[in-house]
C-alpha positions in Angstrom: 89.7 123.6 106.0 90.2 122.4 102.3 93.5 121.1 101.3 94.3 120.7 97.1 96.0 117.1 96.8 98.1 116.1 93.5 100.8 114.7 92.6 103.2 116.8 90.2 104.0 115.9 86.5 107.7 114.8 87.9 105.6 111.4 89.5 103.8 111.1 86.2 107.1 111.0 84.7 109.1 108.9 86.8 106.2 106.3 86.0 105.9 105.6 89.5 104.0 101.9 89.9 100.4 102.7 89.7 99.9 100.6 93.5 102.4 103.3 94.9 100.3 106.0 92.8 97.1 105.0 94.4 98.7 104.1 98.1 100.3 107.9 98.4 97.4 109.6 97.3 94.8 107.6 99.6 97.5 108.2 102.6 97.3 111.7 101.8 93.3 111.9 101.3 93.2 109.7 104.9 95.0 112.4 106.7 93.0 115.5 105.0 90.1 113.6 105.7 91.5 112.6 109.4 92.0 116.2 110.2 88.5 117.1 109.1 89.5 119.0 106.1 88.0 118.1 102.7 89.8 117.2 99.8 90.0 118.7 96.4 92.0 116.0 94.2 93.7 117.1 91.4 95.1 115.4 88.0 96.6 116.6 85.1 95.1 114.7 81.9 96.6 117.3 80.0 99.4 115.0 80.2 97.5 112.1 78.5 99.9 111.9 75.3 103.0 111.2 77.2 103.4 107.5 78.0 99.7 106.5 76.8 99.5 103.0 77.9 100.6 104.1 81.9 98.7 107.7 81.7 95.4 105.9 81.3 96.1 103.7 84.3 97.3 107.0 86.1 94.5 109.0 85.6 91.9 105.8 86.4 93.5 106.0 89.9 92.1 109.7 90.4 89.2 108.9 89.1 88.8 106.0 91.1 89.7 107.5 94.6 87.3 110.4 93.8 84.7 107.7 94.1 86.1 105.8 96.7 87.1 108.4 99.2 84.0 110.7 97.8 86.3 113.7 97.2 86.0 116.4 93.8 88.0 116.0 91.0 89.5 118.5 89.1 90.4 116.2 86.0 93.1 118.7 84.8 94.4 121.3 86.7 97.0 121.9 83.6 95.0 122.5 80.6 96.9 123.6 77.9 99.7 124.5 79.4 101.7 121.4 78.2 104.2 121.9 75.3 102.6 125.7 74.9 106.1 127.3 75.1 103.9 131.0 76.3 102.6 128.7 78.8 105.5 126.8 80.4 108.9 127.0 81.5 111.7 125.9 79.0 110.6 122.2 79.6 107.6 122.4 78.1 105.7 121.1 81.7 105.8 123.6 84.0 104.6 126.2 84.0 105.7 129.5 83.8 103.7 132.8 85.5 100.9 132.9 82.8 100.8 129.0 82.9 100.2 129.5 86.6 97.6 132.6 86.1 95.4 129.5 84.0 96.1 127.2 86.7 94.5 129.5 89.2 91.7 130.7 87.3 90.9 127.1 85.8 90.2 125.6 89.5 89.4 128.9 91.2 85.6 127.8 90.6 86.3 124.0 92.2 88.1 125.9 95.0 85.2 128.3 95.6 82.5 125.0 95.3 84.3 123.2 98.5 84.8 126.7 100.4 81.1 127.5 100.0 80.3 123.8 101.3 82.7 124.3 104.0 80.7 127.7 105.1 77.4 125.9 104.5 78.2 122.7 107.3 79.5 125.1 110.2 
């Protein structure tokens, strides 16, 4: 099994304390991991020009927990697609269908790394 962990741009923007941050993600990555799944973690630097001083703490959390709980990171799963209005809804975050077509096809290859790993350990 391989299950895609983030945390959506709305917890970026709530500027959630970055203890709680790294707390829900590594419950999270325990219970993948628990299970026997493997974990695919998933940020969204594309975001780095909102709130700069927190973003770089936010994003060192992913980073840190790929290490720690030896997980792949997708740095961005969102690239581009903030504040492109052909890319997002009328927010300018989320995004719309072609924001979620680049979505797909951006981590499609990460997605097909961990299902090919998977396959090769059974």
């Amino acid at each position: 099994d391989l299950v895609i962990v983030e945390l959506g741009p709305n917890d970026f923007f709530m500027e959630l304390p970055l203890g709680e941050v790294r707390n829900n993600l590594d419950r999270v990555i325990d219970a993948c991991q628990q299970s026997g799944a493997r974990v695919l973690l998933a940020g969204f630097e594309s975001l780095q020009g909102f709130y700069p001083g927190y973003a770089q703490g936010f994003h060192k959390v992913y980073r840190q927990l790929s290490v720690s709980r030896q997980v792949t990171l997708v740095q961005d799963f969102f690239p581009g697609i903030p504040n492109n209005p052909g890319l997002t809804l009328p927010d300018g975050v989320h995004p719309n269908e072609e924001g979620t077509r680049r979505i797909v096809a951006h981590i499609l290859p990460f997605v097909r790394d961990e299902l090919r790993y998977i396959k090769g350990t059974d």
